[in-house]
N, C-alpha and C positions, 0 to 999 in steps of 0.2 A: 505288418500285422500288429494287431493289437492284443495285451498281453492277455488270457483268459483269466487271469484273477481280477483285472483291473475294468471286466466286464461290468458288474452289476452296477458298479461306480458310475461308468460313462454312462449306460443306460441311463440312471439318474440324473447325470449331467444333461443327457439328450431331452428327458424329456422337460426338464428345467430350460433347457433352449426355445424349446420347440412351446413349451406356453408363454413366457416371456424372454426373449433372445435378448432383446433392449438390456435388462436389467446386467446381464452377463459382457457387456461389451461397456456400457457406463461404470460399472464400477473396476476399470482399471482406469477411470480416471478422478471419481468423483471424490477419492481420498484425498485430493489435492486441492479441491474446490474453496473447501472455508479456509484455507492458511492464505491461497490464491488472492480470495476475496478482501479476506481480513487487511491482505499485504497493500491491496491494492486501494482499500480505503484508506488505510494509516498516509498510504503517501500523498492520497487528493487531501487530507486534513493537514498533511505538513504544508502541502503549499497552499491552502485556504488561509493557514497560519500566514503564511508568508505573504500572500496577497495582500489579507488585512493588515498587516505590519507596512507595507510598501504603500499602499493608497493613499497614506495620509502626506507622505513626502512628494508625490508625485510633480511633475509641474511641466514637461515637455520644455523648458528653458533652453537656450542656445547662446548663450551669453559667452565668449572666451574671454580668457585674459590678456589679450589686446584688448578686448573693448572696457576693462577696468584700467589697464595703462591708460586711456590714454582720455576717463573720467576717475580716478581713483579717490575723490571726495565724494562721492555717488553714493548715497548709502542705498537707496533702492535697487541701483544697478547693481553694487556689492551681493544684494540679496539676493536678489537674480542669478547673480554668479553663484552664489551656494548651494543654492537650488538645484542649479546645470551642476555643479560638481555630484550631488549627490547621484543623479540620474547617469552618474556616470558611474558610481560603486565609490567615489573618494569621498568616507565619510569622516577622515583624518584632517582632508583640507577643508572639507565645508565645514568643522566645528571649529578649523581656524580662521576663517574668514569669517563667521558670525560671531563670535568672540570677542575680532576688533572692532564690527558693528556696534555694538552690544558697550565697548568700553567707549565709546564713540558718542552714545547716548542711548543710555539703559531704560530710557521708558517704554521701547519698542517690543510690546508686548508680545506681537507676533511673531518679532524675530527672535523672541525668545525661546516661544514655546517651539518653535522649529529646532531650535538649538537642544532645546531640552530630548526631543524626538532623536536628533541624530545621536544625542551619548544616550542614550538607550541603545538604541540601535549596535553602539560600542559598545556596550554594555559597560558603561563607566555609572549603574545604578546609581549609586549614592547622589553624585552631581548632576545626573539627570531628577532625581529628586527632588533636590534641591532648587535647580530652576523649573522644574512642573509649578512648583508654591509660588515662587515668585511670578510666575506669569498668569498664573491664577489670581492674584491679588492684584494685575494688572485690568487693563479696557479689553476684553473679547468678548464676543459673542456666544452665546449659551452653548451651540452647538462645539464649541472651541471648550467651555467648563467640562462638557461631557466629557470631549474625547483627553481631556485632563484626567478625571475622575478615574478612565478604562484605565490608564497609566500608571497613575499611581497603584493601580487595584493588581496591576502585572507586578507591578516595580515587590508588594507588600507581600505576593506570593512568591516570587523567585527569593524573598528574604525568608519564606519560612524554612523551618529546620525539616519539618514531612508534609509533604506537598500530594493531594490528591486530582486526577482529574479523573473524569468519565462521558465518553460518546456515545450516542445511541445513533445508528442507522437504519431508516427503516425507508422501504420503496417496493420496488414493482419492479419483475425481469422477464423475459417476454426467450424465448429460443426457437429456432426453426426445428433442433434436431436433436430433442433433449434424451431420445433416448438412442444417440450415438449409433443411428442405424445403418449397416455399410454403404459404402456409395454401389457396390457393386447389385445392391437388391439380392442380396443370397449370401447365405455362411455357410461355412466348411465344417464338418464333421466326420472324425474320421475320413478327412479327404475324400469326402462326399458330398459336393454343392447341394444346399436346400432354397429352395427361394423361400423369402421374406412374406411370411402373411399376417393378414390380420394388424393387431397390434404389436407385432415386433416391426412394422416397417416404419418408418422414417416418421416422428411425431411430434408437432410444433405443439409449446405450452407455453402458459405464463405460469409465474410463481410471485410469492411475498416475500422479498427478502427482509431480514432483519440483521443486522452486525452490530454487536455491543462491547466496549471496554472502560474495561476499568484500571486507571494505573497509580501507583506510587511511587513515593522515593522521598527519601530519607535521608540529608547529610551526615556523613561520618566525620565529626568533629573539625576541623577548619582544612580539613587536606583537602576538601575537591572529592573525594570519593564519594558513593550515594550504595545506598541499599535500594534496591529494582524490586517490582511483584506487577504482574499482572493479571486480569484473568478477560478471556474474548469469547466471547460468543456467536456463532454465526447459526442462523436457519434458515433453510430454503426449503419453504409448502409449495408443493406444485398444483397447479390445478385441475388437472386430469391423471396423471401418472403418477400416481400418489406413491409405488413402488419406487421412487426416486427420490422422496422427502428425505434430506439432510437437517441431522442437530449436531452443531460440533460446539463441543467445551472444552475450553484451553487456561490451561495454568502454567504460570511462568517468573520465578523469581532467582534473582541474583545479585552481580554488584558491579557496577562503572564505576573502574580505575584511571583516575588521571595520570600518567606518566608522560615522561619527556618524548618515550619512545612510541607515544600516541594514546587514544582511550583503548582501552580493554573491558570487554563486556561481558565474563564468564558465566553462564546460569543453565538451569536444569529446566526441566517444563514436563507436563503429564496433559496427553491429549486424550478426548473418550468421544469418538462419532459415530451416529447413530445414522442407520439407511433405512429407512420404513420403519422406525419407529423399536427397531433392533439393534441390537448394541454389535456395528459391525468389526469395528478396531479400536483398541487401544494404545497410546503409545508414549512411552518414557524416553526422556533424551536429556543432552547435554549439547553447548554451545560455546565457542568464543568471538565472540564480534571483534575485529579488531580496526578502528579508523584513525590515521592517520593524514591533518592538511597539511598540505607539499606548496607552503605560498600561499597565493591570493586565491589561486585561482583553482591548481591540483590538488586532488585529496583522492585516498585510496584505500580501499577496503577490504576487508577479508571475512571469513566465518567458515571456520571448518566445524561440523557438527557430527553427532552418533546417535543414533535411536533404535530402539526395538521395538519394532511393530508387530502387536499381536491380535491376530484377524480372528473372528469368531465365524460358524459358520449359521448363516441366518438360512431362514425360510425358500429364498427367492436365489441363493450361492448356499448350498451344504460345503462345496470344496473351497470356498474361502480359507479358511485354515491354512491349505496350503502354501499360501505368501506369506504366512507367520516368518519374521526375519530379520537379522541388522539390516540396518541402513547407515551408510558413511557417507557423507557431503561435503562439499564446498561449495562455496557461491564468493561472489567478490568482482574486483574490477576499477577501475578508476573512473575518477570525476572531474570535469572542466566545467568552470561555469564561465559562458560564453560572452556572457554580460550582465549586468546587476537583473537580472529581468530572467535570465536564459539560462539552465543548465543540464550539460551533457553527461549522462554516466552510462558507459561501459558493464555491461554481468556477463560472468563466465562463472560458468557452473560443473559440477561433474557430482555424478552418484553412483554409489555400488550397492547393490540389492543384493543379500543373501535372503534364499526363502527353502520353507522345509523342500517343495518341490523344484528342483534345480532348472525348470520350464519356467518358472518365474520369478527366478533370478536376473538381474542384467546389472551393464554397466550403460551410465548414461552421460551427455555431454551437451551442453546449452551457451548457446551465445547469442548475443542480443544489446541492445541499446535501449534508454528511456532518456526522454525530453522531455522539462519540466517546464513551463512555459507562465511567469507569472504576466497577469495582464492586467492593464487599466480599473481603475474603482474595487477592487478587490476579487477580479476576476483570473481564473487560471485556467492552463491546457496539461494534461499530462497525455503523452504518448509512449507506446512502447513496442518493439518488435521483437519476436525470442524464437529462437528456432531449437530446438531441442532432437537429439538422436538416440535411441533406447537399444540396448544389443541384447537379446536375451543369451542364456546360456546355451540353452536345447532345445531343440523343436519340442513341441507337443503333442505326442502320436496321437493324442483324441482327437486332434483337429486335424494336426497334417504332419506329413515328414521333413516339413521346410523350418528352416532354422528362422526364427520370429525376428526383424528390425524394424522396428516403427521412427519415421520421419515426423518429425511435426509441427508447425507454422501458425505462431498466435500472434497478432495486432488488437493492439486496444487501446483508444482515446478517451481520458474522461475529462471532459469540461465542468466548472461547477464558478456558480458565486454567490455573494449573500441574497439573502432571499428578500433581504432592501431591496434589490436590485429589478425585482417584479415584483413586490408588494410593499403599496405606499407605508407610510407611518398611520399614519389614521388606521390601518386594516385591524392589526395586530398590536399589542401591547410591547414596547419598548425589551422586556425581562424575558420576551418570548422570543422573537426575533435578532437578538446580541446571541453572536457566534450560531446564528443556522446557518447552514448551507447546503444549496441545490447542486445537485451534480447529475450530468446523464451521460450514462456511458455506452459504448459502442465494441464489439469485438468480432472479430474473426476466426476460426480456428480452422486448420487445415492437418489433418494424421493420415500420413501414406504409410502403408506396411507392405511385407513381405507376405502378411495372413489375409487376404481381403477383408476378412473376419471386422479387421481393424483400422479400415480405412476410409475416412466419412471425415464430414463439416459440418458445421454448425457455427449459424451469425446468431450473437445474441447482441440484444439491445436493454438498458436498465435506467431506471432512474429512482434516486434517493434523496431525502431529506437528513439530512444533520443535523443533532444538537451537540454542541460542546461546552459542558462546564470545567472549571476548575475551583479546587477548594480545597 
């Protein structure tokens, strides 16, 4: 039975279902959308970084050393060989075998500028500077000055003391099932199947997405330490179901610590997202990232986090409120990188949700892999699989008398490269086109529960354009 004081309430709740149900089943997910998004851009931009940083080395070479035994006055075959070592991640021995080239007969511009490329790469700056000049002053090719010029222009900004950059993403996302409509075609109330009509059932949109940030950082005097600030912006306009329109603003600063015992990232952050154009949560938190690399190849992470989430109660959810609550996390896992080109990391996650109503409470538990995949001319693959378990505390007698567990099954691949790569030089201007990139991405999601209430999919498909400065 359902309590009689807590009648007039569900009434309200019923008939908020019963004109839009959608809006009431999406937002137990949608507060996780723009940190989702933001997360999931930041990492297609590390590896665009990384692509573009790797395309200039490239060379498919197969040269061993046997085959330098047994020419080792070869200075081409030498090259070759450095080449194939890089492509292999040894970029210790390829600055030693271009080195002897190089002392061998220093006119060889190109083998210069290679060299110069791999102590960057090591981040040995200074003497990658050093030989950028000299190989500049040497015989190359214009396109060879430019990709000089980007070098030194990285090399001039890793020496400043406050370092700014900013990305802007803006594209198109397309969903079969944007308002999260059961698969079952009916929801429970008061343990009373309704079937799904109208615009509560099952409803494909497209939308405009936009993701923006802005970062800093600051060296603290010659230790390695840095002063951190962020601020990210994400908006999702839908095109039909405008009841779904997300604005979220995120502020974030702190400090990375260098230690022996690995980096430490401690910082605080303030989120404010907005659901139809209503200010539906706030929320204040704290963080420590902690990454430590184990070798060449292992590295391992951590981030246990706290926040208090405080939900307002809008137009389209009066009983939002009731999730008003801490939140305590972890996420972390380890990383292999499988080859200079290839790497594997490991997320394990867990959260504990306290909320004013103990029905929307849980504890949660995620596990999952991503593939970073750098590819030829500066192209890349990220992939990722995350399965996630949700326990709530107590059933919700407005719905049902069953205790709520929600299952849930995301995949998602984004490919992306520079926008060289389908538009010639002639299109667009040279200042336009450094650091864009195209990416389109793909996802799947799958949520079984215990409430059918909360049980649906949805394939969303997107695509974005990047710009990234720094300065």
């Amino acid at each position: 039975m359902v309590p009689t004081r807590r009648l007039p309430a569900l009434l309200a709740c019923l008939s908020i279902l019963l004109a839009s149900p959608s809006l009431v089943f999406a937002q137990e997910n949608d507060r996780d959308v723009p940190s989702r998004e933001i997360e999931a851009n930041r990492k297609a931009q590390e590896a665009a970084k990384s692509s573009s940083e790797l395309a200039s080395l490239e060379s498919g070479e197969t040269v061993t050393y046997q085959d330098i035994l047994r020419d080792p006055d070869n200075l081409q075959l030498n090259y070759r060989y450095a080449r194939a070592q890089v492509d292999r991640g040894d970029y210790l021995g390829a600055s030693a075998t271009l080195e002897r080239i190089l002392l061998i007969d220093p006119s060889l511009a190109d083998v210069r500028l290679f060299y110069a490329i791999v102590l960057y790469r090591l981040d040995n700056l200074s003497e990658a500077e050093q030989q950028f000049q000299l190989a500049r002053a040497g015989d190359i090719p214009d396109t060879s000055q430019r990709e000089i010029d980007e070098y030194l222009h990285e090399i001039h900004q890793r020496h400043k003391t406050t370092r700014f950059s900013t990305t802007l993403s803006m594209g198109w996302g397309y969903d079969t099932n944007r308002n999260s409509a059961p698969s079952s075609k009916e929801i429970f109330f008061a343990n009373t199947p309704f079937p799904l009509t109208g615009s509560s059932r099952k409803r494909k949109d497209t939308q405009f997405l936009l993701v923006h940030n802005i970062s800093a950082a600051h060296d603290i005097g010659q230790t390695g330490h840095q002063w951190i600030g962020s601020y990210d912006a994400f908006v999702g306009e839908q095109t039909v179901v405008d009841d779904l329109d997300i604005h979220s603003f995120a502020f974030e600063t702190g400090f990375l610590l260098k230690t022996r015992l690995g980096e430490f990232t401690p910082t605080g952050s303030f989120d404010h997202l907005l659901l139809s154009r209503e200010t539906y949560l706030r929320n204040m938190g704290a963080k420590v990232a902690w990454h430590k690399d184990l070798g060449l190849r292992w590295a391992l992470d951590a981030e246990p986090s706290w926040s208090h989430e405080q939900y307002r109660g809008i137009s389209e959810s009066a009983a939002a409120r009731e999730r008003t609550g801490d939140m305590i996390a972890f996420t972390g896992g380890p990383s292999y990188l499988l080859s200079p080109t290839m790497k594997l990391t490991g997320i394990i996650g867990y959260e504990n949700k306290d909320a004013k109503a103990n029905y929307n409470a849980y504890e949660g538990y995620s596990f999952g892999g991503q593939h970073t995949w750098i590819l030829p001319v500066g192209q890349f693959l990220v992939s990722s699989l995350i399965y996630t378990e949700n326990i709530y505390n107590e059933p919700d007698s407005a719905i049902s008398p069953h205790k709520r567990t929600d299952r849930q099954f995301r995949a998602r691949a984004t490919y992306g490269a520079p926008i060289t790569l389908f538009v010639t030089d002639h299109l667009l201007p040279e200042w336009v086109t450094k650091d864009l990139t195209a990416s389109f991405s793909v996802e799947q999601f799958r949520a079984i529960s215990t409430i059918t209430n909360y049980t649906y999919t949805n394939s969303k498909v997107s695509g974005m354009l990047t710009k990234r400065v720094e300065f």
